[in-house]
C-alpha positions in Angstrom: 0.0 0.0 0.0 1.4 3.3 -0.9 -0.1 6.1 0.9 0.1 9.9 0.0 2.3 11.8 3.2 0.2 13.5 5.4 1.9 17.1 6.2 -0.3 19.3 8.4 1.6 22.6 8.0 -1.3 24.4 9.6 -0.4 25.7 13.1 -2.5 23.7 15.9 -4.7 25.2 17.8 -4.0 24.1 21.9 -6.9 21.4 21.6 -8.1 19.5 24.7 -5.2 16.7 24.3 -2.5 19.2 24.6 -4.0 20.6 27.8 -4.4 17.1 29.1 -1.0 16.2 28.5 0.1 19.7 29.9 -1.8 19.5 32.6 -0.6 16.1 33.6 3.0 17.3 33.1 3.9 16.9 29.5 6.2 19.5 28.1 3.8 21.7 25.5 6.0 21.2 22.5 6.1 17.6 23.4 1.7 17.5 23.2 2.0 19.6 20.2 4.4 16.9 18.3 2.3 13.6 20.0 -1.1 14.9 18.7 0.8 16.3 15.5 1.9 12.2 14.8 -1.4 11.1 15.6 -3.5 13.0 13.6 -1.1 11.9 10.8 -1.4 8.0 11.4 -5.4 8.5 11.6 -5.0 10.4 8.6 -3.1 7.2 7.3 -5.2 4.6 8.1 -8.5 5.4 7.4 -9.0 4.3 5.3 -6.5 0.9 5.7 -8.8 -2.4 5.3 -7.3 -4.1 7.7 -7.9 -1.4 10.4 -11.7 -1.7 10.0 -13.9 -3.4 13.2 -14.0 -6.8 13.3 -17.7 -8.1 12.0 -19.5 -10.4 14.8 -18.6 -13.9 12.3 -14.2 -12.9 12.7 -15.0 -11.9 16.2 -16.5 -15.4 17.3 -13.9 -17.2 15.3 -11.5 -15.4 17.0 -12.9 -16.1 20.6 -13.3 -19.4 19.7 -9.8 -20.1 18.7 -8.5 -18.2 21.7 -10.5 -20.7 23.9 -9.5 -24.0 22.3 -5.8 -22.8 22.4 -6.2 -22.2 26.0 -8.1 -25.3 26.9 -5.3 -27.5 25.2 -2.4 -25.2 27.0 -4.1 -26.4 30.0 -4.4 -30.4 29.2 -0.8 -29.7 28.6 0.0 -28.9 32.3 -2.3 -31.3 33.5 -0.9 -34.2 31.7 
């Protein structure tokens, strides 16, 4: 997949993250740059197939597997 660069050149406005991260001790320029690299991978990925939700069928699979694999790991350390 070759994805266009995402450059947001516009200058940020302090949003709610920033002041979070400020607030909880973050160095301003630091919040700027973290929600700066964010909003670039969500600009990346949105719209990346394989970043979409997981439908109910993949999701029951995938709880299934999980058990069975955990349910053998275990007749493992009990035999």
């Amino acid at each position: 997949m070759t994805s266009t660069p995402y450059t947001d050149t516009a200058p940020a406005e302090h949003s709610g993250f920033q002041a979070a991260m400020v607030d909880g001790g973050t160095e301003p320029a630091v919040a700027a740059e973290l929600e700066r690299r964010i909003r670039v991978i969500e600009h990346d990925e949105a719209q990346d197939e394989s970043r979409r939700p997981m439908s109910g069928r993949e999701l029951a699979v995938y709880v299934a597997v999980s058990v069975v694999v955990v349910v053998l790991g275990l007749l493992v350390v009990i035999l």
